[in-house]
Biopython code that builds the backbone (N, CA, C, O; Angstrom):
import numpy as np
from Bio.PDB.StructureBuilder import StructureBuilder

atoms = [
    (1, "UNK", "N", (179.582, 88.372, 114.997)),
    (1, "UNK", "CA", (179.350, 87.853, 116.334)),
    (1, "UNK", "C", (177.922, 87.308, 116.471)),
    (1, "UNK", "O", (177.655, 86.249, 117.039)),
    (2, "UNK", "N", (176.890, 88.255, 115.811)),
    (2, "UNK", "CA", (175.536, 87.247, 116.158)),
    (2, "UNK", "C", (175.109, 86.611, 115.374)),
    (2, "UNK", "O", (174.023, 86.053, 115.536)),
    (3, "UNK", "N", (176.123, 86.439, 113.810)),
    (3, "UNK", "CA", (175.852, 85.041, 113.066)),
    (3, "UNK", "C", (176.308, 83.705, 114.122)),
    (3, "UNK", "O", (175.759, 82.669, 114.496)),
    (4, "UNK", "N", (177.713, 84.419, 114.371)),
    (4, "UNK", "CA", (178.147, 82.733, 115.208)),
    (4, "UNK", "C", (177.255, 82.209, 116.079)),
    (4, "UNK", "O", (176.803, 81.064, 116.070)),
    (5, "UNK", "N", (176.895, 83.541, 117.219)),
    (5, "UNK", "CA", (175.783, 82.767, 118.429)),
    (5, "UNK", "C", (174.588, 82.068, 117.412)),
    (5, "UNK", "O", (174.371, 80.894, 117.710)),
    (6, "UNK", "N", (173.740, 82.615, 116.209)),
    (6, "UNK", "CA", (173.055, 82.289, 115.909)),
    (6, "UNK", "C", (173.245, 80.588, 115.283)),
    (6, "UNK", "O", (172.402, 79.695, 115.371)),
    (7, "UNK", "N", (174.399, 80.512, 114.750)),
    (7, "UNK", "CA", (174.953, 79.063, 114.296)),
    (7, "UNK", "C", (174.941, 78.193, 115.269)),
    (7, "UNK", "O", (174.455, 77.062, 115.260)),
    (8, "UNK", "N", (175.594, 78.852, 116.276)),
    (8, "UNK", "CA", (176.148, 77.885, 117.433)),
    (8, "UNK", "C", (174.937, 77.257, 118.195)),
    (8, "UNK", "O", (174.945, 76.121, 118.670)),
    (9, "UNK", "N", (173.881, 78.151, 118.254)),
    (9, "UNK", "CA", (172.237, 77.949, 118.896)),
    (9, "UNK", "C", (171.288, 76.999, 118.046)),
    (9, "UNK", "O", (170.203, 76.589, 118.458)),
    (10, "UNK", "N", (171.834, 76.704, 116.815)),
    (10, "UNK", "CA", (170.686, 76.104, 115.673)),
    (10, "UNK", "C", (171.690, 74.654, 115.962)),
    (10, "UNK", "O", (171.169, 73.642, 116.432)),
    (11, "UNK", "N", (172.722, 74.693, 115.723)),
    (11, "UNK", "CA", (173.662, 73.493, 116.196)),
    (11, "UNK", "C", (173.033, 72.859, 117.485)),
    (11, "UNK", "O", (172.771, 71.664, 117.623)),
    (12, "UNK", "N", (172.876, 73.639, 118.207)),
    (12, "UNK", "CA", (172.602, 72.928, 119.729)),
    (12, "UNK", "C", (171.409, 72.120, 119.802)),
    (12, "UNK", "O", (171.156, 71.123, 120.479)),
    (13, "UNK", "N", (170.515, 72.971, 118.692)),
    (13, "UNK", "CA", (168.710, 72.883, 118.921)),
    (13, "UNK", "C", (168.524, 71.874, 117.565)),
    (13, "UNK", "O", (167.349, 71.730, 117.227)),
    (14, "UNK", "N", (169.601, 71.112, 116.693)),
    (14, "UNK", "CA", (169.383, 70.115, 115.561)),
    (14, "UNK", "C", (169.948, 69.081, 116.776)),
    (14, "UNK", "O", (169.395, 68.001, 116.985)),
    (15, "UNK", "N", (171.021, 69.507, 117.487)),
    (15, "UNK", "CA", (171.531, 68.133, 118.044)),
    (15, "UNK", "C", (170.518, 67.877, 119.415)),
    (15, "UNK", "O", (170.623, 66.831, 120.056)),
    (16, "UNK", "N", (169.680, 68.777, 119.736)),
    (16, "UNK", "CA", (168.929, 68.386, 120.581)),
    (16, "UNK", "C", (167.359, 67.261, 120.621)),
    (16, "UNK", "O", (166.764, 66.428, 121.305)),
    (17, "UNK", "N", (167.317, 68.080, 119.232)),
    (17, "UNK", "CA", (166.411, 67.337, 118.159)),
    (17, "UNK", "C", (165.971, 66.120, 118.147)),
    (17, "UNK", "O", (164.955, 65.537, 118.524)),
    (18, "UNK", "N", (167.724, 65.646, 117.232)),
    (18, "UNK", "CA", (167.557, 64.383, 116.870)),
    (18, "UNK", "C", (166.303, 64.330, 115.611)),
    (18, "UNK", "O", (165.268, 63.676, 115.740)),
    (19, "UNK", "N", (166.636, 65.131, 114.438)),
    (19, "UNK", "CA", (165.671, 64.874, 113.386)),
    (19, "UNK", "C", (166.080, 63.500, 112.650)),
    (19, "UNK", "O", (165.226, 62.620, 112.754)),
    (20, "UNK", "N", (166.993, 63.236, 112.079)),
    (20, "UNK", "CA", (167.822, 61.991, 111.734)),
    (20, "UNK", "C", (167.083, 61.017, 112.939)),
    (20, "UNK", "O", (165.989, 60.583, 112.581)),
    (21, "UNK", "N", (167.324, 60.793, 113.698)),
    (21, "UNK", "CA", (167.079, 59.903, 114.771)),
    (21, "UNK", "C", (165.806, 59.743, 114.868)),
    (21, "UNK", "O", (165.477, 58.613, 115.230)),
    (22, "UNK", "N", (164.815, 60.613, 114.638)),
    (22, "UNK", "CA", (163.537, 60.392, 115.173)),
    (22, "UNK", "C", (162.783, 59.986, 113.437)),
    (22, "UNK", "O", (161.554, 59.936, 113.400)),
    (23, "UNK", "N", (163.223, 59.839, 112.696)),
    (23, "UNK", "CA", (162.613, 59.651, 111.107)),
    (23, "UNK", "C", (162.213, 57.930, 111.279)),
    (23, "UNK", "O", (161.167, 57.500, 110.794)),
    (24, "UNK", "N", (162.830, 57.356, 111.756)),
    (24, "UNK", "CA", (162.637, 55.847, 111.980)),
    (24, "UNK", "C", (161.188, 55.628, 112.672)),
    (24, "UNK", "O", (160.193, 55.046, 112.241)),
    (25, "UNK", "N", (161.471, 56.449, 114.165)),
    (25, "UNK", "CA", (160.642, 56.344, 115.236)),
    (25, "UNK", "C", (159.304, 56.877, 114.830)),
    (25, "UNK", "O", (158.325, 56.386, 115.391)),
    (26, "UNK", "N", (159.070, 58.095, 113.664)),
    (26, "UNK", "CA", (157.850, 58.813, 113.607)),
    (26, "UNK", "C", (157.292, 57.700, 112.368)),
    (26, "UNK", "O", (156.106, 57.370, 112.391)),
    (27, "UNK", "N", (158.304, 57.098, 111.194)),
    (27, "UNK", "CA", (157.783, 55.798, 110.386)),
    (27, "UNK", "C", (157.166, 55.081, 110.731)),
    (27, "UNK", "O", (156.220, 54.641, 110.078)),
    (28, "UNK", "N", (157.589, 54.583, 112.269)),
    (28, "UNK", "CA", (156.964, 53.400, 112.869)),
    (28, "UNK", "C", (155.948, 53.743, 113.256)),
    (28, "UNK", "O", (154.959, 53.214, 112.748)),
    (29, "UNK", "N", (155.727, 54.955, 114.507)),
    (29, "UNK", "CA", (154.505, 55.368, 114.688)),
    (29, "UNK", "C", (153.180, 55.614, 113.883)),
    (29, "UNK", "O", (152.027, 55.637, 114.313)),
    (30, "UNK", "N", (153.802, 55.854, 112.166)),
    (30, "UNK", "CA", (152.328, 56.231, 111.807)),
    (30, "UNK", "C", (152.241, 55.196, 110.633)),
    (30, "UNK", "O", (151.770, 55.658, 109.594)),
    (31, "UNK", "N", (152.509, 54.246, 110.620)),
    (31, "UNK", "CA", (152.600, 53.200, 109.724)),
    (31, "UNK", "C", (151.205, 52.871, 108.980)),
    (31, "UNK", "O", (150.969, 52.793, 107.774)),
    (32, "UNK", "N", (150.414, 52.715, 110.023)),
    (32, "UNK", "CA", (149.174, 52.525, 109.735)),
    (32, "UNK", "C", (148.425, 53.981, 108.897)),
    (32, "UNK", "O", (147.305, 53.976, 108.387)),
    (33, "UNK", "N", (149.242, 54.991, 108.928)),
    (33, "UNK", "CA", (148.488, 56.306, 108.301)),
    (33, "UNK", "C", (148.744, 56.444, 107.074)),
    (33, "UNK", "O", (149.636, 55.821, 106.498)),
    (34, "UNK", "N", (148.103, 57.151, 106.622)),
    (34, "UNK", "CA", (148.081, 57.264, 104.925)),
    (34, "UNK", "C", (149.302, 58.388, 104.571)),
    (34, "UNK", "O", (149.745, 58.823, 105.634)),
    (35, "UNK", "N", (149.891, 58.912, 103.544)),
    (35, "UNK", "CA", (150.636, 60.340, 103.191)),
    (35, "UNK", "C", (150.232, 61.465, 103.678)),
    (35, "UNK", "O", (151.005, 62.345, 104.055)),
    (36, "UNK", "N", (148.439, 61.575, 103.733)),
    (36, "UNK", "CA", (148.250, 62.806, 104.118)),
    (36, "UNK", "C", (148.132, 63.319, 105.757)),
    (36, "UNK", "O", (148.367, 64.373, 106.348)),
    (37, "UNK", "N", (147.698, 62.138, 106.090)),
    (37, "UNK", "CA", (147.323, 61.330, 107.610)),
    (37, "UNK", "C", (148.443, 61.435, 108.319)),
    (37, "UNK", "O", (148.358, 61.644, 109.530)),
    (38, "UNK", "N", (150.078, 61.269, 107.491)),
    (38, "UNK", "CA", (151.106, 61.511, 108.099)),
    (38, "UNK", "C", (151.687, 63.002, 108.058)),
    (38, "UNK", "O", (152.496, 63.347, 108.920)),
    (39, "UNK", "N", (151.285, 63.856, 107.086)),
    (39, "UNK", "CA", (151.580, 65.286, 106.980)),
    (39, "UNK", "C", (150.834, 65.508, 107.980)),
    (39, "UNK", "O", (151.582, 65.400, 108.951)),
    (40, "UNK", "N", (149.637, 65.795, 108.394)),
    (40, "UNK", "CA", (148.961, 66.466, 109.469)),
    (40, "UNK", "C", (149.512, 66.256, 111.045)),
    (40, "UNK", "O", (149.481, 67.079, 111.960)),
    (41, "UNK", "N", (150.159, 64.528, 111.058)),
    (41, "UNK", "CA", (150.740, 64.355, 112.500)),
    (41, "UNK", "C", (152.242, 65.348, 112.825)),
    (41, "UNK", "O", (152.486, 65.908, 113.893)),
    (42, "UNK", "N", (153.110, 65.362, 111.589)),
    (42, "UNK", "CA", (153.751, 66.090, 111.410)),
    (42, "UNK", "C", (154.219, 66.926, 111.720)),
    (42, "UNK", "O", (155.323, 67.204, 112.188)),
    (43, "UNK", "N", (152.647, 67.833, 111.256)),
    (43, "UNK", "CA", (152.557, 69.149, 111.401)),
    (43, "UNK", "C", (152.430, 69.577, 112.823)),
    (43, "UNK", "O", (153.142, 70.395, 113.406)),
    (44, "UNK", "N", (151.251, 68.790, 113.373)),
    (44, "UNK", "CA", (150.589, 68.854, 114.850)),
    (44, "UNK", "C", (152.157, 68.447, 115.918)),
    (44, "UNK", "O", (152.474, 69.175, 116.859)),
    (45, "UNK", "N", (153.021, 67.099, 115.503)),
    (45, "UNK", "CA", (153.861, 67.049, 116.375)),
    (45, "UNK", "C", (154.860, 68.380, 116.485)),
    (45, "UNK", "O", (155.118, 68.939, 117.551)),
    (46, "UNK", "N", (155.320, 68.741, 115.312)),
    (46, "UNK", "CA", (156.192, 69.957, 115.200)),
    (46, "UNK", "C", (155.707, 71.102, 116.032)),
    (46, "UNK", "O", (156.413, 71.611, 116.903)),
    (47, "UNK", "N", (154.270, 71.571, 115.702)),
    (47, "UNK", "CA", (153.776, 72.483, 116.413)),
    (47, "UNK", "C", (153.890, 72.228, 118.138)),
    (47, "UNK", "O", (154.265, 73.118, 118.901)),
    (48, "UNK", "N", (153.548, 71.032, 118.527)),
    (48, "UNK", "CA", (153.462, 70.994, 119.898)),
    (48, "UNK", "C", (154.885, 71.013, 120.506)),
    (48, "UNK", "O", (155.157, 71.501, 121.603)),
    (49, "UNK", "N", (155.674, 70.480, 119.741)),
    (49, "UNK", "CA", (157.446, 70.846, 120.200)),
    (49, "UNK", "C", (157.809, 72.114, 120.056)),
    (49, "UNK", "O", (158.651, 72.561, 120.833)),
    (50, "UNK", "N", (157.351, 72.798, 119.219)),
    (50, "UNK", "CA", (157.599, 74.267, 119.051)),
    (50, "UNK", "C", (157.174, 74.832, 120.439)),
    (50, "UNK", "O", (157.932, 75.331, 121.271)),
    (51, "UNK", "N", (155.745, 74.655, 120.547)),
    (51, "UNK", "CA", (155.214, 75.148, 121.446)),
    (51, "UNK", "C", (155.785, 74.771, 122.783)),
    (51, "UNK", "O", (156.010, 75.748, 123.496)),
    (52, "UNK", "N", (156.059, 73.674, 123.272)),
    (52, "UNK", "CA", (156.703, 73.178, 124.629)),
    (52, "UNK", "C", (158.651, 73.869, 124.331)),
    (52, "UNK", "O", (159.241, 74.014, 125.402)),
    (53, "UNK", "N", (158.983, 74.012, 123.833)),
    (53, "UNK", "CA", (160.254, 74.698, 123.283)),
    (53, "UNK", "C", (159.901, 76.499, 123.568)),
    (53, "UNK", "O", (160.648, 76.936, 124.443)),
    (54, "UNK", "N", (159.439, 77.005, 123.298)),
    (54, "UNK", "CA", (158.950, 78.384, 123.311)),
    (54, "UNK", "C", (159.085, 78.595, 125.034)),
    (54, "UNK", "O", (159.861, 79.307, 125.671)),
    (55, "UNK", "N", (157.752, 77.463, 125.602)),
    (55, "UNK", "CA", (157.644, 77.862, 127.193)),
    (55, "UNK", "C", (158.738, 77.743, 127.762)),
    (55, "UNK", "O", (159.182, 78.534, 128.595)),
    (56, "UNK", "N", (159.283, 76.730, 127.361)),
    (56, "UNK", "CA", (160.618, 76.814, 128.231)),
    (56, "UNK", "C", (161.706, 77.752, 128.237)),
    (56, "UNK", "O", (162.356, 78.117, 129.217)),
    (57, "UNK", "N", (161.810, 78.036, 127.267)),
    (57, "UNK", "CA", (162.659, 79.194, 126.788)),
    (57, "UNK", "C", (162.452, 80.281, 127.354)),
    (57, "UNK", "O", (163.470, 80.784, 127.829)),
    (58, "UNK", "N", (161.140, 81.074, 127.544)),
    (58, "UNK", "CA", (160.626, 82.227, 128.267)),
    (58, "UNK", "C", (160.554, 82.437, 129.874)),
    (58, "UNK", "O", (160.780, 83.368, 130.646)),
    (59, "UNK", "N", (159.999, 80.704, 130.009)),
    (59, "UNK", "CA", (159.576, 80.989, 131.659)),
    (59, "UNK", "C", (160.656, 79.899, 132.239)),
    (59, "UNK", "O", (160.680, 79.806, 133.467)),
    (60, "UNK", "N", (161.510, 79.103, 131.532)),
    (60, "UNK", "CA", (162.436, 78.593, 132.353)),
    (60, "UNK", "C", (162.839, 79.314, 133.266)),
    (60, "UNK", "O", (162.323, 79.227, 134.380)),
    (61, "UNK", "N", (164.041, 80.354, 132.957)),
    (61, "UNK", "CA", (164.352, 80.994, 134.090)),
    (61, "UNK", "C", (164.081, 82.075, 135.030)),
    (61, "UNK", "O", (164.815, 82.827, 135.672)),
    (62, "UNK", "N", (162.197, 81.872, 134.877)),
    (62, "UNK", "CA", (162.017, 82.550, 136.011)),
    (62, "UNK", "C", (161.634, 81.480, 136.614)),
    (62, "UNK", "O", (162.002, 81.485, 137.788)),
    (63, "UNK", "N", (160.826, 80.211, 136.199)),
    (63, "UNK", "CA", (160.467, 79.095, 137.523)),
    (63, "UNK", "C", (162.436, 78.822, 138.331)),
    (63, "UNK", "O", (162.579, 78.777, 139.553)),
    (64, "UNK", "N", (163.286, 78.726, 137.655)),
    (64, "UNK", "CA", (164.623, 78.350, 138.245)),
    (64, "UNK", "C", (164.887, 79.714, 139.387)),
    (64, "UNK", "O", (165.315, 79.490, 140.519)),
    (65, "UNK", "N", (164.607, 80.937, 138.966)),
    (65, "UNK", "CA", (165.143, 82.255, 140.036)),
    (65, "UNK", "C", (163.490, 81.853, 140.851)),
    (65, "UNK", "O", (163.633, 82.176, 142.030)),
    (66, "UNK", "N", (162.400, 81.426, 140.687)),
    (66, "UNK", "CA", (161.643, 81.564, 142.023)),
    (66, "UNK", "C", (162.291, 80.301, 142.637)),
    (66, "UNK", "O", (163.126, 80.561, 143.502)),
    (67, "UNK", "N", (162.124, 79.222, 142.424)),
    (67, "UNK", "CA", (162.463, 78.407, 143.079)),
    (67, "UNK", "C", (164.245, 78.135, 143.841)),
    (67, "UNK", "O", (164.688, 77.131, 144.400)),
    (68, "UNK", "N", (164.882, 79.402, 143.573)),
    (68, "UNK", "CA", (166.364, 79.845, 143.803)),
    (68, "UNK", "C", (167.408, 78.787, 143.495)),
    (68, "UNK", "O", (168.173, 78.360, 144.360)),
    (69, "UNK", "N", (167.414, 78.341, 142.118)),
    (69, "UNK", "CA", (168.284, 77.405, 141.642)),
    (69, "UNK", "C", (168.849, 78.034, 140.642)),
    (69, "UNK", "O", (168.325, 78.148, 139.534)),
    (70, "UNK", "N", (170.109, 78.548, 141.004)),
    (70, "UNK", "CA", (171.069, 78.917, 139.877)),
    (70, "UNK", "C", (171.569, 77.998, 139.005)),
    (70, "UNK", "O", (171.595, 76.773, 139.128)),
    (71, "UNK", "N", (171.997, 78.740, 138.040)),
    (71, "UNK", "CA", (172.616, 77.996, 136.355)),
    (71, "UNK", "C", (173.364, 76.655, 136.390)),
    (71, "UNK", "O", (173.187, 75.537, 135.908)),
    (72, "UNK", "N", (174.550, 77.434, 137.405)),
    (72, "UNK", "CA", (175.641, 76.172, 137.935)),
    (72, "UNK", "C", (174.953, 74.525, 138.516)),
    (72, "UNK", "O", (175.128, 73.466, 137.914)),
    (73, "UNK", "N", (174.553, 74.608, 139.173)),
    (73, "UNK", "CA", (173.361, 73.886, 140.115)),
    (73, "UNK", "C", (172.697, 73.086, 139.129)),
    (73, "UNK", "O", (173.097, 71.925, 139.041)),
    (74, "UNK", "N", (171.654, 73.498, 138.271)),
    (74, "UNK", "CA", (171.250, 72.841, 137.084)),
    (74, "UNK", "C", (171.902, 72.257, 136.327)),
    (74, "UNK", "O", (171.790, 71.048, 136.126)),
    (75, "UNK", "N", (172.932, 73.216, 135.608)),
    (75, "UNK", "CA", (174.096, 71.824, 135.192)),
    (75, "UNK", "C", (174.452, 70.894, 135.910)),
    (75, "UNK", "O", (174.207, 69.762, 135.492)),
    (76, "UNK", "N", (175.090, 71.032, 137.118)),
    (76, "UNK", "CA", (175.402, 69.866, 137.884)),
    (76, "UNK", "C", (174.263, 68.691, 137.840)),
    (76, "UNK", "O", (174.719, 67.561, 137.663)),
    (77, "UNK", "N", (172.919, 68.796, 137.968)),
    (77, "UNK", "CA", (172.132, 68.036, 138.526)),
    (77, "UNK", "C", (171.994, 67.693, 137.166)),
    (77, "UNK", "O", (171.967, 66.462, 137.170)),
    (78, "UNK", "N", (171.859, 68.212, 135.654)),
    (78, "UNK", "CA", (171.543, 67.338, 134.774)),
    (78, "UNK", "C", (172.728, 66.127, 134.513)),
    (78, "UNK", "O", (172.719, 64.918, 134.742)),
    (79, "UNK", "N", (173.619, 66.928, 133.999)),
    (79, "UNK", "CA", (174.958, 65.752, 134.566)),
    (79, "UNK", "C", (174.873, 64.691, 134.992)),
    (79, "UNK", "O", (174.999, 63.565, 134.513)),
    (80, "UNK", "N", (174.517, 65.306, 136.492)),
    (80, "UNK", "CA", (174.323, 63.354, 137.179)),
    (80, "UNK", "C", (172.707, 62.756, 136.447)),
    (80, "UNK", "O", (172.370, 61.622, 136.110)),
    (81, "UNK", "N", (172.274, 63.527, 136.420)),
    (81, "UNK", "CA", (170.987, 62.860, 135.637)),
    (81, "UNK", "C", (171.467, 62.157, 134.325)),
    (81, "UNK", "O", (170.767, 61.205, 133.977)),
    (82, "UNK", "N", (172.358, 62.411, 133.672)),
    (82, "UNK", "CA", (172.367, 61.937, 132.336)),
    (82, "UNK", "C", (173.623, 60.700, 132.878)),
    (82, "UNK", "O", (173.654, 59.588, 132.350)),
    (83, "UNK", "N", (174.454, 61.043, 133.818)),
    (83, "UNK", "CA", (175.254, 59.759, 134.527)),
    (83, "UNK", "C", (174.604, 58.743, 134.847)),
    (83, "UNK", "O", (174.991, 57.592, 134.645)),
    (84, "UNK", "N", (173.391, 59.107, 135.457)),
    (84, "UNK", "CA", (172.810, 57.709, 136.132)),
    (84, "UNK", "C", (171.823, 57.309, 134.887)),
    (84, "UNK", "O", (171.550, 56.135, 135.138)),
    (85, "UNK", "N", (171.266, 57.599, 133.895)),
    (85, "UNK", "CA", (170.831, 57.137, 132.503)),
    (85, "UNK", "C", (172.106, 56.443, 131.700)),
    (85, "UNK", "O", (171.799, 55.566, 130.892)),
    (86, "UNK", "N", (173.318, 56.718, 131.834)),
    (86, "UNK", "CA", (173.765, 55.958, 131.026)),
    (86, "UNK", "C", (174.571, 55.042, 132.134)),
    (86, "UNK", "O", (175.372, 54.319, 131.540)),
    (87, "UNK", "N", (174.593, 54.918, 133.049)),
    (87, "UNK", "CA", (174.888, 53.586, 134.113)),
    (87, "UNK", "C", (173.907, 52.985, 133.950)),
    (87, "UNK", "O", (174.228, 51.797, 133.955)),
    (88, "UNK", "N", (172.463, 53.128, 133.745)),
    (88, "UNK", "CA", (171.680, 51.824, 133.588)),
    (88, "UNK", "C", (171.633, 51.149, 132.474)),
    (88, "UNK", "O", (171.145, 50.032, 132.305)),
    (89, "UNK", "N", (172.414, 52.196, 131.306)),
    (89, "UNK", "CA", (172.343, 51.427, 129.899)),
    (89, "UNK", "C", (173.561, 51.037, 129.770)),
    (89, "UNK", "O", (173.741, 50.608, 128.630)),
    (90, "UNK", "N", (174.623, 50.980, 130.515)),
    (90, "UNK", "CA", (175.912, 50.562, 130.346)),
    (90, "UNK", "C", (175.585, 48.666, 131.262)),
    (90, "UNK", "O", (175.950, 47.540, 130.924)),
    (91, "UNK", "N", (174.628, 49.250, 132.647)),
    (91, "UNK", "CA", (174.951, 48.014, 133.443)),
    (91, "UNK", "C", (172.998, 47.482, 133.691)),
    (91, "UNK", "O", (172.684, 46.324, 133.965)),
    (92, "UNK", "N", (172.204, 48.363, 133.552)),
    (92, "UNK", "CA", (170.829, 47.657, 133.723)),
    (92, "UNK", "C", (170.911, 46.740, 133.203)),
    (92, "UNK", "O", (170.846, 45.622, 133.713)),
    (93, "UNK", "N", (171.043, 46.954, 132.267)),
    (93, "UNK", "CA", (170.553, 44.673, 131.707)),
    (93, "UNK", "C", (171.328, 43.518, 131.796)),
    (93, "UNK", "O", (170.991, 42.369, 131.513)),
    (94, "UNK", "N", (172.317, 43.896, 132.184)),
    (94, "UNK", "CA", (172.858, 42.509, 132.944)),
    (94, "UNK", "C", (172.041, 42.983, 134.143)),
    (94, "UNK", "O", (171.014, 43.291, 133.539)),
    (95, "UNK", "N", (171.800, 43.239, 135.345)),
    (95, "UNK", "CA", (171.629, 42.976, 136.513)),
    (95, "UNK", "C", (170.251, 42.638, 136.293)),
    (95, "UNK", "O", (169.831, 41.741, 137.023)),
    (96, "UNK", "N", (169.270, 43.236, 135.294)),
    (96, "UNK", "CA", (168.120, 42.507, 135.947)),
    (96, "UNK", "C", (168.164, 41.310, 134.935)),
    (96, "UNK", "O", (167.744, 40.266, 135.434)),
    (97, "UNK", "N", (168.534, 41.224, 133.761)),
    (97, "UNK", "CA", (168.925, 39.558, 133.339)),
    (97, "UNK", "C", (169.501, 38.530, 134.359)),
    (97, "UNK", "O", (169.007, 37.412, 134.211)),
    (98, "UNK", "N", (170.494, 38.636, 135.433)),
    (98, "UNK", "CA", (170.770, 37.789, 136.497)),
    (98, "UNK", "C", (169.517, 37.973, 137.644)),
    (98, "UNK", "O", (169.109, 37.139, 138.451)),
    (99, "UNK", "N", (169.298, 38.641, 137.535)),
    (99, "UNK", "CA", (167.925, 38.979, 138.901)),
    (99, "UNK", "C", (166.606, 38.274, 138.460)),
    (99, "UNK", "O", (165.723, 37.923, 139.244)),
    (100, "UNK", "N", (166.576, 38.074, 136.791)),
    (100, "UNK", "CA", (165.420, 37.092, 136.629)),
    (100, "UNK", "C", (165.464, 35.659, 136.430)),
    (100, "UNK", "O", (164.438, 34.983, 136.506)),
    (101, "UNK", "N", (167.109, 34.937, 136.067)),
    (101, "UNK", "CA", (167.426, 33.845, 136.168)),
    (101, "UNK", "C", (167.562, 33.820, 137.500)),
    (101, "UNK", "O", (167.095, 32.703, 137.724)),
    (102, "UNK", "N", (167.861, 34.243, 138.524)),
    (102, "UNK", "CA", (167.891, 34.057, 139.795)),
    (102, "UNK", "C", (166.874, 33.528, 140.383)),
    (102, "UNK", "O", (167.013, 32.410, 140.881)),
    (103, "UNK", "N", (165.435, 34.306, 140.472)),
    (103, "UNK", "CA", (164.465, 34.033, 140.199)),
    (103, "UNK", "C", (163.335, 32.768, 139.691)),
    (103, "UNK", "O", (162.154, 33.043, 139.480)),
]
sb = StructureBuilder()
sb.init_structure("model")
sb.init_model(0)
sb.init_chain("A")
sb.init_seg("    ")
for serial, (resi, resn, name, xyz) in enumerate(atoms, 1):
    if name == "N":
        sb.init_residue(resn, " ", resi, " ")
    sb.init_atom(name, np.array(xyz, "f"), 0.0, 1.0, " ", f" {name:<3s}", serial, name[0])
structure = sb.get_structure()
């Protein structure tokens, strides 16, 4: 039982990631850096995600119980948060492409 949670939690936290996905994005960023120049950003970016990953983890849900926003509630609101992110990438660029030929 606490291999699975433990699987099921490393699953969540690779797909949250995006290590695959971000190998392009961190190439581009340090292009101009040398091998070693890029180990140290690396290191420093990993650490600071660790670190912003940690706080949240600990004091998330006490800022959510002071501010009296239960579990349910948060899901809901990311939801529509991630609804209205992908309505602008489904329909933003046509509308402001006609809004600047309009123009």
């Amino acid at each position: 039982m606490l291999f699975h949670r433990l699987a099921e939690n490393l699953v969540t936290l690779i797909v949250v990631l995006d290590p695959v996905g971000s190998v392009p994005i961190f190439l581009h960023a340090t292009a101009h850096a040398g091998a070693r120049e890029r180990t140290k950003i690396a290191v420093a970016a990993t650490a600071v995600a660790l670190l912003v990953l940690m706080l949240f983890l600990h004091f998330a849900q006490y800022l959510l119980n002071e501010m009296h926003i239960g579990i349910p509630a948060f899901r809901i609101a990311g939801g529509a948060v991630l609804l209205v992110f992908a309505l602008r990438m489904i329909f933003g660029g046509q509308h402001e492409e006609t809004a600047a030929e309009s123009a």
